[in-house]
SERO-55209 format. One line per 10 residues: their letters; for each residue x, y, z of C-alpha. Coordinates in steps of 0.05 Angstrom, whole numbers, always signed. Each point is the difference from the previous one (the first is absolute). Example, Ala and Ser with C-alpha at 12.3 -4.5 7.8 and 13.67 -1.06 7.14 Angstrom:
REM SERO-55209
as = +246/-90/+156 | +27/+69/-13
REM end
This chain:
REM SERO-55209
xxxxxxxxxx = +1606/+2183/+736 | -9/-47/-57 | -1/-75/-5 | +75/-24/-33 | +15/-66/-29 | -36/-64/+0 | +11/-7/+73 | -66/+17/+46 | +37/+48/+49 | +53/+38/-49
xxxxxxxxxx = -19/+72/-6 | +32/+56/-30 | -7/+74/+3 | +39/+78/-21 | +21/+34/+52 | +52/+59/-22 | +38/-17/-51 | +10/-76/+27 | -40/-64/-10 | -25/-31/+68
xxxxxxxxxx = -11/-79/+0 | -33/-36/+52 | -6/-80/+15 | -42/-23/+51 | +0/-77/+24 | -50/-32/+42 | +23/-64/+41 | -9/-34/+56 | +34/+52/+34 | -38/+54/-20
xxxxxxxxxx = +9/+53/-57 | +70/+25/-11 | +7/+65/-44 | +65/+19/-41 | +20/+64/-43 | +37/+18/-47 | +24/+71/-36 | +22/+1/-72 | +19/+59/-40 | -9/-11/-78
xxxxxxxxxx = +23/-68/-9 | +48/-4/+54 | -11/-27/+78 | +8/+66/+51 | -14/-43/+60 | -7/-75/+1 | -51/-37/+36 | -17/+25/+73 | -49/-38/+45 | -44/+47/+30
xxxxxxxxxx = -19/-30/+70 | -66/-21/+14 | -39/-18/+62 | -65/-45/+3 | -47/+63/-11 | -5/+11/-79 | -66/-37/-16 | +13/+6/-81 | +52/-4/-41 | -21/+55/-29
xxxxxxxxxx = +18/+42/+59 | +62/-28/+7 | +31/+10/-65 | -28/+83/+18 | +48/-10/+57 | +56/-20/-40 | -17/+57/-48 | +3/+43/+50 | +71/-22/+27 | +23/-3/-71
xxxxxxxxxx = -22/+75/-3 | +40/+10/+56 | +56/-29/-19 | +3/+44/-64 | -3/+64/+40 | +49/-18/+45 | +55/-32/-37 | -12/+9/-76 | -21/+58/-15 | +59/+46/+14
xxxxxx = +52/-52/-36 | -53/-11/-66 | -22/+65/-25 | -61/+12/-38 | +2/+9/-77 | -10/+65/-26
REM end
């Protein structure tokens, strides 16, 4: 997971052969995570909001739970319909 953008709470990281991107937003209401998938320079899966509950104490472990839902969301509905490169 790497810092992305200018924005504190934009991270980016490889996972297969798709880009992950992560925004995190801390308000009054708490931290709110989103993902989402590209695939070279086109958008596989828009933004998703990854639910959150009152327990994440950083946002550091909160945009590792939207990583992790992004990952999920590869293996479950991407990766059959985009195939890897050769």
């Amino acid at each position: 997971m790497e810092p992305n953008g200018i924005d504190m709470g934009d991270y980016v990281e490889r996972y297969c052969s798709f880009t992950l991107e992560v925004a995190i937003e801390q308000g009054m209401a708490g931290i709110k995570s989103h993902y989402r998938v590209w695939r070279d320079n086109e958008v596989a899966l828009d933004w998703h909001l990854v639910s959150s509950d009152d327990t994440w104490p950083t946002e550091r472990r909160a945009a590792q739970h939207a990583l992790d839902a992004a990952r999920a969301a590869v293996e479950a509905e991407l990766a059959c319909a985009w195939p890897r490169p050769q």
